[in-house]
C-alpha positions in Angstrom: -12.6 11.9 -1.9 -9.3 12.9 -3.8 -7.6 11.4 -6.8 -6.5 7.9 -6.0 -3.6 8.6 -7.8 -1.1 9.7 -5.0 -2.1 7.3 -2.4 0.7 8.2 -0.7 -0.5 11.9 0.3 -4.1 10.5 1.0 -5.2 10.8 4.2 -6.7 7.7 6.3 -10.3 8.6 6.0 -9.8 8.7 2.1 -8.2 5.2 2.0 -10.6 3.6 3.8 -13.0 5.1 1.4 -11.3 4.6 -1.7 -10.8 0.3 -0.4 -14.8 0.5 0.3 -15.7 1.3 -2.5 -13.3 -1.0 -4.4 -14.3 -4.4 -1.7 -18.1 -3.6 -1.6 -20.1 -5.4 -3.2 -20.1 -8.8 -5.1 -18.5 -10.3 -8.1 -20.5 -11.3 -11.3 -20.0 -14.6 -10.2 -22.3 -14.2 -6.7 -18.7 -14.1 -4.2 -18.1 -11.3 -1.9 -15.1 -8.8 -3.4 -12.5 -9.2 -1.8 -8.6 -10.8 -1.5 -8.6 -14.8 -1.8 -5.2 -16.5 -0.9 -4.9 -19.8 -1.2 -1.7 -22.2 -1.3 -0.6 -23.5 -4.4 -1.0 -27.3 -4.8 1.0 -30.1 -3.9 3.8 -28.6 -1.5 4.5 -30.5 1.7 6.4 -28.2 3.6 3.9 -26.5 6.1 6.4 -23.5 7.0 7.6 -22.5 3.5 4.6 -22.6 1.6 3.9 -20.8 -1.3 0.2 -19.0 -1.7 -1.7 -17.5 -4.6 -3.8 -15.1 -4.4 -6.9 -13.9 -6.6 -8.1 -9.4 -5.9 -12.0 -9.3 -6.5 -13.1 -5.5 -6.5 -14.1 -2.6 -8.6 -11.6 -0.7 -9.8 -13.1 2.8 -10.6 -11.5 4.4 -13.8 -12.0 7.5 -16.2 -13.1 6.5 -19.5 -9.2 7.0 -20.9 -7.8 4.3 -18.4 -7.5 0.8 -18.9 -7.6 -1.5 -15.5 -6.3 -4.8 -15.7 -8.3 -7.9 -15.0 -6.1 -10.3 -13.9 -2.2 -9.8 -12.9 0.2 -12.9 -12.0 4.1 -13.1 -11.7 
């Protein structure tokens, strides 16, 4: 597989490779990896909901790269 670093100019074969190996497997916690949405609590529109979402997967990095744990806006 190439760099992951130029997604971009990666061909199909080594995306689906490079999201395998991120999305197999299981979390600490016993739950499948993988990309949990949710909506947010308490909203009452149906159409116009808002959702959260929570990324569960192995994020492979060289010893000099720090990977975030948890991102939110």
């Amino acid at each position: 597989m190439r760099e992951a670093n130029n997604f971009e100019q990666m061909t199909w074969e080594d995306k689906r490779a490079l999201i395998e190996l991120v999305f197999n497997g299981t979390a600490p916690d016993g739950r499948p990896m993988g990309i949990y949405v949710s909506p947010i609590n308490g909203q009452k529109n149906h159409r116009q909901k808002q959702w959260a979402f929570i990324i569960r997967g192995f994020a492979p990095a060289c010893a000099d790269q720090r990977v975030t744990q948890c991102a939110s806006r």
